[in-house]
BATORKE-40483 format. One record per residue (C-alpha): residue number from 1; chain; x, y, z. Coordinates in nm, 3 decimals. Layout:
! residues N
<site NUM,'A',<X,Y,Z>>
...
***
This chain:
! residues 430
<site 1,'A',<7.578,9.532,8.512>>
<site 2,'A',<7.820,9.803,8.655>>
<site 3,'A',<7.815,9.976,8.982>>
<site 4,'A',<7.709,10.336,9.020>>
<site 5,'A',<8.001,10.496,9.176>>
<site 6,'A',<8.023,10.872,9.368>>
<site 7,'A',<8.394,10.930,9.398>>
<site 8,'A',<8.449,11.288,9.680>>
<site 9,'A',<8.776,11.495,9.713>>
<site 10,'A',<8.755,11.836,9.861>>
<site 11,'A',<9.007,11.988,9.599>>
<site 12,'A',<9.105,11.941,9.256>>
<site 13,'A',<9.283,12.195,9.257>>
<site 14,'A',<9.672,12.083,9.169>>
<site 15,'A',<9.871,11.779,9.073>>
<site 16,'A',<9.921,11.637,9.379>>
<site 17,'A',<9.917,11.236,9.474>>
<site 18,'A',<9.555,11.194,9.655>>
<site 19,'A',<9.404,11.423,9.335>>
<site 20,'A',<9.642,11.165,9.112>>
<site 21,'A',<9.429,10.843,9.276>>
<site 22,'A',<9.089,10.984,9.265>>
<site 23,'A',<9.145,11.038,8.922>>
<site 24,'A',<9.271,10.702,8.826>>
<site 25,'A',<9.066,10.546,9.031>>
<site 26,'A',<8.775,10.702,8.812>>
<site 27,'A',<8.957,10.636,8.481>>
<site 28,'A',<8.984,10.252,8.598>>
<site 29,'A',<8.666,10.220,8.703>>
<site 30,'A',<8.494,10.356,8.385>>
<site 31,'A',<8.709,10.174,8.170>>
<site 32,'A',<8.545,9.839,8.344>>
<site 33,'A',<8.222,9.969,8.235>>
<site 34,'A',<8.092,10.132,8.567>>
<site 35,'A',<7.946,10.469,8.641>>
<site 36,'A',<8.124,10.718,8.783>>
<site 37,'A',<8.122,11.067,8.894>>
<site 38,'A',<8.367,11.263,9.111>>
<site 39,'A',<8.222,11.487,9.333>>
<site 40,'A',<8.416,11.795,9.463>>
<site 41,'A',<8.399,12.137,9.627>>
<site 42,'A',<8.673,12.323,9.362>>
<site 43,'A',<8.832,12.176,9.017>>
<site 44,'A',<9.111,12.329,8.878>>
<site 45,'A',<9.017,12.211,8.476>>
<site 46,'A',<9.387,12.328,8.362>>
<site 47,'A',<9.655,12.240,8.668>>
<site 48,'A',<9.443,11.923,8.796>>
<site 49,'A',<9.557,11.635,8.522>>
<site 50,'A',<9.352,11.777,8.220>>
<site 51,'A',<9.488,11.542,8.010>>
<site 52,'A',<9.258,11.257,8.191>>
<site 53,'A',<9.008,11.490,8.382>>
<site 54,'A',<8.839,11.604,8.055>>
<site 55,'A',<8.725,11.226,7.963>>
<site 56,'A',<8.541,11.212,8.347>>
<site 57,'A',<8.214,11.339,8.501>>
<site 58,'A',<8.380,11.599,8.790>>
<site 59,'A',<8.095,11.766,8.929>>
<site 60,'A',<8.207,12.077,9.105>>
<site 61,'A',<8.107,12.387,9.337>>
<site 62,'A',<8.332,12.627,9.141>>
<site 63,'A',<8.577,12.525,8.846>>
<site 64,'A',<8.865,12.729,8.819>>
<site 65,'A',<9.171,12.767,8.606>>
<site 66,'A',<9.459,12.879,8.762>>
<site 67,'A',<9.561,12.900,9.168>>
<site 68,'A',<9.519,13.239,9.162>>
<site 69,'A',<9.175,13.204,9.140>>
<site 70,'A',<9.122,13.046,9.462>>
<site 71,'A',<9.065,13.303,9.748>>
<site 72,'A',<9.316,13.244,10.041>>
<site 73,'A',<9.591,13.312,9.745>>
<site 74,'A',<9.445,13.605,9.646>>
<site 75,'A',<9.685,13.923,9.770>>
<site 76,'A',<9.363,14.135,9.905>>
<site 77,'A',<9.273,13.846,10.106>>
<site 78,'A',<9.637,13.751,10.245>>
<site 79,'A',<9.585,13.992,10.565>>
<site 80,'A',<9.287,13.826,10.652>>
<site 81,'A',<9.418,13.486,10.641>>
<site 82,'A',<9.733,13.620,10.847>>
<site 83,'A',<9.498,13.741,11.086>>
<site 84,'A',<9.333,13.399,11.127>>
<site 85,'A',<9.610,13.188,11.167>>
<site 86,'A',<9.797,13.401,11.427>>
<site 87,'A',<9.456,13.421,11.613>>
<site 88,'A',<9.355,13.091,11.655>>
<site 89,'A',<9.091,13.124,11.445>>
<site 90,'A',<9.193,12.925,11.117>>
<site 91,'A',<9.012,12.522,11.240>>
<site 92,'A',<8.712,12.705,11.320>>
<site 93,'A',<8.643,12.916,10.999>>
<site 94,'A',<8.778,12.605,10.774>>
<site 95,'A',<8.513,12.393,10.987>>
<site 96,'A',<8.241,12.633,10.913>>
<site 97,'A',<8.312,12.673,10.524>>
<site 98,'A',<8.363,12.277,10.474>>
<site 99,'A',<8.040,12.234,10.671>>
<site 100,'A',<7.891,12.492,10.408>>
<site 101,'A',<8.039,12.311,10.093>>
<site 102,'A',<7.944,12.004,10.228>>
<site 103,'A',<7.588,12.093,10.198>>
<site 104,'A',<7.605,12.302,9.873>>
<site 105,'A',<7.763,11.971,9.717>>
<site 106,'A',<7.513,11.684,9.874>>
<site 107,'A',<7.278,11.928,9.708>>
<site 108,'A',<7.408,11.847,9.358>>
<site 109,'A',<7.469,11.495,9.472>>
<site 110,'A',<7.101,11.428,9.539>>
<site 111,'A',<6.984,11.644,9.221>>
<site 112,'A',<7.229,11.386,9.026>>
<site 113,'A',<7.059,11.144,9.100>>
<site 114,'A',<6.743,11.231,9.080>>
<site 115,'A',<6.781,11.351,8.783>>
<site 116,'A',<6.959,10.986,8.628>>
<site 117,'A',<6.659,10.798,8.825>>
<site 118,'A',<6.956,10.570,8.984>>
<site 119,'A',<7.122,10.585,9.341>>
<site 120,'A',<7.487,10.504,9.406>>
<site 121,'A',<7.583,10.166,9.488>>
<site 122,'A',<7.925,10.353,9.625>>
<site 123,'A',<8.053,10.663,9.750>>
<site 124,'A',<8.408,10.651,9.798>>
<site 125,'A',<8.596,10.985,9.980>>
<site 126,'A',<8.911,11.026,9.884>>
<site 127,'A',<9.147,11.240,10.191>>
<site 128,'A',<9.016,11.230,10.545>>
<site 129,'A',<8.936,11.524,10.817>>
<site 130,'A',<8.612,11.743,10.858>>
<site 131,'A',<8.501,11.606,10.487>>
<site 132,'A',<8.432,11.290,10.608>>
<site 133,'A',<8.100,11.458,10.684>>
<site 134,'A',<8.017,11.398,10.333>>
<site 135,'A',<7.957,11.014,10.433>>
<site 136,'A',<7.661,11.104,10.671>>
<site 137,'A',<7.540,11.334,10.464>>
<site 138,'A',<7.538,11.198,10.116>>
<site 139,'A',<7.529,10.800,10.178>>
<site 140,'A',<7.515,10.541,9.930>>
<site 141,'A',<7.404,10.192,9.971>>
<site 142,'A',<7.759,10.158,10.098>>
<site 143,'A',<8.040,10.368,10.183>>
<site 144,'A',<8.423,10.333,10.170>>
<site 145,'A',<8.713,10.567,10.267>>
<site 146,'A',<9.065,10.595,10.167>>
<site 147,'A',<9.275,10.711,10.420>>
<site 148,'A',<9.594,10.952,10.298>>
<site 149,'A',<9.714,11.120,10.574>>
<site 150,'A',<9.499,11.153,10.960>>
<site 151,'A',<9.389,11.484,11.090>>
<site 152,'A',<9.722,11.511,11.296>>
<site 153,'A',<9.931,11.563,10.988>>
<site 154,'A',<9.627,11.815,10.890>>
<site 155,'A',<9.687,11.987,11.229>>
<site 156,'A',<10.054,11.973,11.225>>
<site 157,'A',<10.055,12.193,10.950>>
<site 158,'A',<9.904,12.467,11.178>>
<site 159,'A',<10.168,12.431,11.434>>
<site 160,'A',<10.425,12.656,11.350>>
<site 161,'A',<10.163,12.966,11.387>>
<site 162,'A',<9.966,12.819,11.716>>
<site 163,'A',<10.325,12.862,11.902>>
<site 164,'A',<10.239,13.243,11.862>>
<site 165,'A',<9.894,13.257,11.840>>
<site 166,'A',<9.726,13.510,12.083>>
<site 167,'A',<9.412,13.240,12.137>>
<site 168,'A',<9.635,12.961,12.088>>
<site 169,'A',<9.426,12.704,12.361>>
<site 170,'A',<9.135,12.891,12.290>>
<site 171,'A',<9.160,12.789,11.917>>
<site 172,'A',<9.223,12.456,12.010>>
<site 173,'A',<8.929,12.396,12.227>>
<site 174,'A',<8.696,12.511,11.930>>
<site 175,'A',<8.882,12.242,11.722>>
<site 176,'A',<8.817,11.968,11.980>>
<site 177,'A',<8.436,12.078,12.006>>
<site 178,'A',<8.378,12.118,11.622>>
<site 179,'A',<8.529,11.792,11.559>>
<site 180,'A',<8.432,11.568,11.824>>
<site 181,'A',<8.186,11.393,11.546>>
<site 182,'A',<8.288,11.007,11.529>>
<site 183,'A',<8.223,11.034,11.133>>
<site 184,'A',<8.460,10.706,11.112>>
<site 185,'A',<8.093,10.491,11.176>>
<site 186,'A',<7.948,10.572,10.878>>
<site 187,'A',<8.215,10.397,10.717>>
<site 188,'A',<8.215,10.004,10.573>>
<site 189,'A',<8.557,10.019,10.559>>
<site 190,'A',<8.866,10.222,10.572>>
<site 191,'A',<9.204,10.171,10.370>>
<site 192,'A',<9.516,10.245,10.393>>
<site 193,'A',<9.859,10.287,10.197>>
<site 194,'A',<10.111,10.114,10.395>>
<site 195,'A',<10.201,9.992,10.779>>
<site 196,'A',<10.316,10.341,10.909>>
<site 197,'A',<9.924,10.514,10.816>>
<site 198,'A',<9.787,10.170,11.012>>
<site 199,'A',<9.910,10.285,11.297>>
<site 200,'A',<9.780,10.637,11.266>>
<site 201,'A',<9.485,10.503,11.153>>
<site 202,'A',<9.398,10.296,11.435>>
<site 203,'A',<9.540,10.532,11.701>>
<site 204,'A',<9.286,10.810,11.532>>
<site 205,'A',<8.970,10.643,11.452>>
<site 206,'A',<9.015,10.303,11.642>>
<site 207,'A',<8.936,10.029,11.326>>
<site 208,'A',<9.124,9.778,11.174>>
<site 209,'A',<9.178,9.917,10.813>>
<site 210,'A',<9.239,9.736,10.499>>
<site 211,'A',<9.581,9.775,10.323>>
<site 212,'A',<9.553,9.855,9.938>>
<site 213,'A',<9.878,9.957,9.823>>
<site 214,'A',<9.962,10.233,9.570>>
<site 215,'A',<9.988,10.169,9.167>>
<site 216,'A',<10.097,10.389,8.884>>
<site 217,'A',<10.123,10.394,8.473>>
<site 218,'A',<10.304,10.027,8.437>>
<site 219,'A',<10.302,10.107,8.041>>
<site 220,'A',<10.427,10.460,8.103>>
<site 221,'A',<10.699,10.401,8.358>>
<site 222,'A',<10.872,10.106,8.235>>
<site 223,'A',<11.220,10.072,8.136>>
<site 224,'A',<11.331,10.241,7.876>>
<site 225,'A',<11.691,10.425,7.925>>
<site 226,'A',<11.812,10.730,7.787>>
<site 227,'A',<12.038,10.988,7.790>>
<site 228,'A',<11.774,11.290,7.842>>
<site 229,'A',<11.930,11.437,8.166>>
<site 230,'A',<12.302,11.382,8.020>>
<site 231,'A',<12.221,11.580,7.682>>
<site 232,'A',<12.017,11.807,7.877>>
<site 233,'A',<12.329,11.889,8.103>>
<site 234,'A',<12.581,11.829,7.837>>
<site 235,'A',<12.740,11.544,8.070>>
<site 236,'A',<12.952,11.264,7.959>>
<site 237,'A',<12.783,10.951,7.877>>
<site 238,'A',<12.951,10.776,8.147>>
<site 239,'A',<12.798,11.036,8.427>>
<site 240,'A',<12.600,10.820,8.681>>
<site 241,'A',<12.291,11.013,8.715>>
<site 242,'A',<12.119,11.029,9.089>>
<site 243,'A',<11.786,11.203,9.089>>
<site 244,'A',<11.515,11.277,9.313>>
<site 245,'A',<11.166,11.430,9.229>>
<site 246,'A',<11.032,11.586,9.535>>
<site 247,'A',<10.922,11.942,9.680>>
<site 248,'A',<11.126,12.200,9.867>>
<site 249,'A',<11.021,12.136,10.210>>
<site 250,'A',<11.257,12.101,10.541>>
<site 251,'A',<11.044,11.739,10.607>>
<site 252,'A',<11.156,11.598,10.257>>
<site 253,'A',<11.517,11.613,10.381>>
<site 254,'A',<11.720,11.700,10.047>>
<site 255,'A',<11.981,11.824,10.221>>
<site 256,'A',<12.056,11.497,10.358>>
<site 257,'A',<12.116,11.343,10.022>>
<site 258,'A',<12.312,11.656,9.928>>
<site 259,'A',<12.512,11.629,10.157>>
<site 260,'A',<12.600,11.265,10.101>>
<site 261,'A',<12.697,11.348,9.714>>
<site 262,'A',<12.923,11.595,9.842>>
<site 263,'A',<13.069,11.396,10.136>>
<site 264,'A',<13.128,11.139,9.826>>
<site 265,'A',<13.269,11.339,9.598>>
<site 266,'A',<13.271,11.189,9.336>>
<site 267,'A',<13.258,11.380,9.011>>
<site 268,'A',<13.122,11.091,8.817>>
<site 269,'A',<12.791,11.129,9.007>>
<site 270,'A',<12.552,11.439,8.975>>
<site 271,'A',<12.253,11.472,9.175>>
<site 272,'A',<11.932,11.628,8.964>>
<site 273,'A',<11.680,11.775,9.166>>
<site 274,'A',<11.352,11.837,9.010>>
<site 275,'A',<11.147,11.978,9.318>>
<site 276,'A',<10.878,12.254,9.359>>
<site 277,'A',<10.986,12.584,9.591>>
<site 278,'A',<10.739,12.522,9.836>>
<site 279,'A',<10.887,12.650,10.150>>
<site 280,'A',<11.106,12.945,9.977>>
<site 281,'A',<11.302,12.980,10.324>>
<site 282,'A',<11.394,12.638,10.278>>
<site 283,'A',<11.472,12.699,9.961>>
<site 284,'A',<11.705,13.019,9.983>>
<site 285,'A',<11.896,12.868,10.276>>
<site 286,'A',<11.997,12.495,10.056>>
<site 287,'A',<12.094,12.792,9.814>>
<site 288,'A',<12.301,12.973,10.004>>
<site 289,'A',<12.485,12.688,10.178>>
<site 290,'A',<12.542,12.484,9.868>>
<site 291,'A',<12.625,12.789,9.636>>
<site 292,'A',<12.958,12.640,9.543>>
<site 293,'A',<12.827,12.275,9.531>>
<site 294,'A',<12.518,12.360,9.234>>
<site 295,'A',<12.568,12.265,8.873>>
<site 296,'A',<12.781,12.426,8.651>>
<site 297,'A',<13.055,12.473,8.992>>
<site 298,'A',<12.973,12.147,9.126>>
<site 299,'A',<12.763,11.872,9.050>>
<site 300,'A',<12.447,11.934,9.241>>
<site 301,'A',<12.159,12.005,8.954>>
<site 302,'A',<11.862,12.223,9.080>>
<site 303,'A',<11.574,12.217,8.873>>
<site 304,'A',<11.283,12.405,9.024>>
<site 305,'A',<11.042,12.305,8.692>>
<site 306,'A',<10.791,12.054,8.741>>
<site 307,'A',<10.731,11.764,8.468>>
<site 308,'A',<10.436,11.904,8.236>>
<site 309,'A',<10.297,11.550,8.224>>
<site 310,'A',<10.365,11.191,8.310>>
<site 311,'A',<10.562,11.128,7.999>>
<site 312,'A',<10.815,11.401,8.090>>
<site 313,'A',<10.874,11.275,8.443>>
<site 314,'A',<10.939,10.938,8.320>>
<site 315,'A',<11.202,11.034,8.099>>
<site 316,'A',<11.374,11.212,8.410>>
<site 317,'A',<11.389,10.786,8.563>>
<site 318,'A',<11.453,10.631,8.244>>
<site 319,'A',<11.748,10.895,8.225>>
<site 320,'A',<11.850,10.799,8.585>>
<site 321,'A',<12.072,10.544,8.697>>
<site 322,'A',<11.971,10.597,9.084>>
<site 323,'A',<11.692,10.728,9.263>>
<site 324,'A',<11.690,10.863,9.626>>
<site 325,'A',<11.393,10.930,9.888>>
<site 326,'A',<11.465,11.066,10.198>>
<site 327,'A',<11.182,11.195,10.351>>
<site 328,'A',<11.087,11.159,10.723>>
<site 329,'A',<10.784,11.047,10.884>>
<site 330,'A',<10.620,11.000,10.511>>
<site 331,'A',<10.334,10.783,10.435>>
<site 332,'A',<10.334,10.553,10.090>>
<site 333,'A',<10.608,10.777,9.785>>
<site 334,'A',<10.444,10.724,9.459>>
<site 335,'A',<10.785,10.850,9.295>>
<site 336,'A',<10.972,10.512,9.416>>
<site 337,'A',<10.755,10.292,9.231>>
<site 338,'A',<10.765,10.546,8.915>>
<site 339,'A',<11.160,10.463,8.986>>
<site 340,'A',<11.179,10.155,9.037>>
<site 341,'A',<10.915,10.095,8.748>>
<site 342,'A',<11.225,10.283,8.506>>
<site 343,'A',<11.444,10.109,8.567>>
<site 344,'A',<11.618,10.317,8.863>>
<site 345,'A',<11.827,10.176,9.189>>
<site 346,'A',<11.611,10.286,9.499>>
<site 347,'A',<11.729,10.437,9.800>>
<site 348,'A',<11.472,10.475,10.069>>
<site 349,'A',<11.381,10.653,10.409>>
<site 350,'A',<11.312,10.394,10.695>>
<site 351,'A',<11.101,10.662,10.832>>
<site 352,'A',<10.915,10.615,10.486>>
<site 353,'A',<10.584,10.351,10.443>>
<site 354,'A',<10.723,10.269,10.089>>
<site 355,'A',<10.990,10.091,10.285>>
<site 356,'A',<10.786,9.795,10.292>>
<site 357,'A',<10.849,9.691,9.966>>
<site 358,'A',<11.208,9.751,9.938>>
<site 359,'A',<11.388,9.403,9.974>>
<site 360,'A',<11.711,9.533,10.100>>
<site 361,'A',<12.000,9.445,9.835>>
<site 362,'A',<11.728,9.291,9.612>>
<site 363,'A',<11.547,9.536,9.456>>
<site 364,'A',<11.620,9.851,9.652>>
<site 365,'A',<11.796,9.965,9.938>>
<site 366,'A',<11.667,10.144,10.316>>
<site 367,'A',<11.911,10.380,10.500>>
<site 368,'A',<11.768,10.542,10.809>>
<site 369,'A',<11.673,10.910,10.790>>
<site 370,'A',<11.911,11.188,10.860>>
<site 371,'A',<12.224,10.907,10.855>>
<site 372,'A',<12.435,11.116,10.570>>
<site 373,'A',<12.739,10.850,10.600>>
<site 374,'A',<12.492,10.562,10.557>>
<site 375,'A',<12.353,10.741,10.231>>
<site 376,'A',<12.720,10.770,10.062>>
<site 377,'A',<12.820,10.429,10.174>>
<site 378,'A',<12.525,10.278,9.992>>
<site 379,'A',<12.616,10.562,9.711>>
<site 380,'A',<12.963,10.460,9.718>>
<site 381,'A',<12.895,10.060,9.689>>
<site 382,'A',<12.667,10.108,9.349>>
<site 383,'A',<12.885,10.365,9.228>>
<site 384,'A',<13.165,10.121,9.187>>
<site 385,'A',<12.923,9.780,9.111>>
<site 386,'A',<12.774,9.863,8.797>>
<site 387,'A',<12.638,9.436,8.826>>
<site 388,'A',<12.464,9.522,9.131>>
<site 389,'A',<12.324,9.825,9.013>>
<site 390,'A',<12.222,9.653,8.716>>
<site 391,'A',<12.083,9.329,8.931>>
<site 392,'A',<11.856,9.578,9.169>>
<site 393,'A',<11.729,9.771,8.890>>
<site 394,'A',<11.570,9.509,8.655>>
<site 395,'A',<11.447,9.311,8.975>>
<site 396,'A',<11.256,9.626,9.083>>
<site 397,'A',<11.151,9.693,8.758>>
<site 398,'A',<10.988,9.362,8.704>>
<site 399,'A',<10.845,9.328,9.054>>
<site 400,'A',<10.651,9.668,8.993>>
<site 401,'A',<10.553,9.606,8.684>>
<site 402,'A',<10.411,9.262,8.793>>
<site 403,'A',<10.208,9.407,9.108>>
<site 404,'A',<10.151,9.751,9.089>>
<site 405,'A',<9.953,9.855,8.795>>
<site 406,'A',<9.602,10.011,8.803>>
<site 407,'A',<9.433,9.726,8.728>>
<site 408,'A',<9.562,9.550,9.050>>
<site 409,'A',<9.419,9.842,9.191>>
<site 410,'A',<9.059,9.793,9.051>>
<site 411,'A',<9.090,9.405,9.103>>
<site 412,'A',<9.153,9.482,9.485>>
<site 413,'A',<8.872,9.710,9.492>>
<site 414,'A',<8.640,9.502,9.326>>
<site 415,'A',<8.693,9.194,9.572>>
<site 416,'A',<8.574,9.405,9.871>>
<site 417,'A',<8.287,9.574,9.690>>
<site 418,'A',<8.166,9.289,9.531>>
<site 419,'A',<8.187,9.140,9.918>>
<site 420,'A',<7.936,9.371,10.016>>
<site 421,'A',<7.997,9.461,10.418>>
<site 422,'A',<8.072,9.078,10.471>>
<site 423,'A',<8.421,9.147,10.596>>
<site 424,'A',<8.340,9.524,10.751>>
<site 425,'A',<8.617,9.698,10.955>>
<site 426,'A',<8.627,9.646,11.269>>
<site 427,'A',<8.629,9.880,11.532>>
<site 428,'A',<8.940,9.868,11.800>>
<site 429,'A',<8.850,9.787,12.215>>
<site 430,'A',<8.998,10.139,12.328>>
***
């Protein structure tokens, strides 16, 4: 007999990597014959993954269809949302309105199940902060959390406005008092990506956490080369293809690995870029400085599209002979294993958790962050060693392939929830 599951994100709302595991989680878990339902406060039915979400239960507080829709990105509402942030007032109000959605949703929870005369074996919140409130206030018979990212990276994101803000410790304060909830308790047990979240975890919420690591599409990302980036770009055949899906953001560090290409130069290698403008100062300014350096001049390709579905993202690693990531201070990086998965020679942050599977040489390679001459050396070596670059890539290919599929996922899962609160998490002497 399956388990009746309650899966909680706050937002549906894009295609981003916790939305991404929530969902598969959801598929997995109803594949195996379970019941599941993923409870959230908005659901974007057209940006979020409809080509799985319309096969699950999502029960939402508003669905929408487009980012417009939602109400901080709406252009009458900008002013007030300026005013907020450069007051000191933005934790408080975005305590207050999760506190509100956080009752308006247990409300549908409870009707739920009232209404399928069952009650959930599991609820499982997805994403941490003020929405861990959902725990205490919508239990199950036993309740799990996966841990993304802890409220300081949540906070951080705040920081460039409370330099400036006119109630700047006053704003704080109201964050300490409106948070001061130890919501971590109602908790069986907390996971975790990689190493570098253990550490945050424990320093933030003082438990032990269990370490489930990341999966993707094994029959979707696999190897299966091509020349879709070459045709695309009308390169030679011979062109050795370095690519990096990301977003435009100064803490994803492209420019590093820009400026390694260029401190190569090498015209064999181009560099594609397939990254969202997120920060469009960041943006303008890689523009500006590498004007002479972007594809057709140089051979720098900016591509600000992103893939319309999984399919079209793998072909961008199966077209790829090397793959870089050189973010800093960056928990887990889904895109390495879609990478490595295709077929693609790794290079990795050490400031990244992903690190952790990369055997140096063997199936990938680490450089530490910001070191541009320790990027092109690594460049240079598989540039010229087309055996090692062959060597790396199947090794990575079949070591993902063997370990990190979704089904290793649900298998992992299922141990500790069949276990039952015999191994529960414990809690850190302070």
């Amino acid at each position: 007999m399956g388990l009746n599951i309650a899966l909680f994100h706050p937002y549906l709302a894009g295609r981003g990597g916790s939305q991404r595991y929530i969902i598969e989680t959801a598929k997995v878990f109803k594949k195996h014959g379970h019941n599941v339902q993923i409870y959230t406060f908005i659901f974007n039915d057209k940006e979020c993954y409809p080509e799985f979400t319309k096969k699950l239960d999502i029960i939402s507080l508003r669905q929408i269809s487009t980012q417009s829709e939602i109400i901080i990105n709406k252009p009458r509402m900008k002013w007030f949302f300026t005013f907020l942030k450069y007051t000191g007032l933005i934790s408080l109000v975005r305590y207050c309105a999760n506190m509100i959605n956080v009752r308006k949703l247990h409300s549908r929870y409870r009707q739920f199940q009232k209404e399928g005369n069952f009650k959930y074996d599991i609820l499982y919140v997805h994403e941490t902060g003020i929405h861990n409130r959902f725990a205490k206030k919508s239990p199950a018979t036993r309740n799990y959390l996966y841990c993304y990212d802890t409220p300081d990276k949540f906070a951080s994101w705040d920081s460039h406005y409370l330099k400036v803000q006119l109630f700047y410790r006053f704003g704080l304060h109201l964050l300490k008092i409106f948070t001061s909830n130890d919501y971590i308790n109602y908790f069986e047990e907390v996971f975790i990506l990689d190493e570098t979240m253990k550490k945050k975890a424990v320093q933030t919420y003082h438990v032990n956490p269990l370490k489930i690591y990341g999966c993707i599409d094994t029959k979707l990302f696999k190897v299966k080369k091509n020349d879709f980036l070459r045709k695309k770009y009308k390169l030679k055949t011979n062109t050795i293809m370095l690519s990096c899906v990301s977003r435009f953001v100064p803490y994803k560090r492209i420019h590093d690995a820009i400026d390694a290409v260029i401190k190569l130069n090498e015209r064999i290698l181009y560099f594609y870029i397939n990254a969202f403008k997120e920060d469009i100062v960041y943006f303008e300014q890689l523009m500006e400085q590498y004007k002479e350096n972007i594809f057709p001049k140089g051979n720098i390709i900016i591509d600000t599209q992103p893939s319309k579905n999984d399919k079209a993202l793998a072909s961008i690693y199966q077209s790829s002979d090397l793959y870089i990531f050189p973010n800093e201070n960056q928990t887990w990086g889904n895109s390495v294993l879609e990478g490595m998965a295709c077929g693609c020679c790794c290079l990795v942050s050490d400031e990244c958790g992903i690190k952790e599977i990369i055997s140096k040489g063997k199936n990938g390679f680490i450089f530490g962050c910001g070191r541009v001459n320790q990027i092109a050396g690594i460049l240079k070596k598989l540039k010229s060693d087309r055996k090692l670059r062959k060597q790396v890539s199947s090794n990575a290919a079949g070591y993902i392939g063997k370990n990190f599929s979704w089904e290793n996922w649900y298998e992992n899962h299922m141990k500790i929830f069949e276990a039952g609160g015999k191994n529960k998490t414990p809690r850190v002497k302070q």
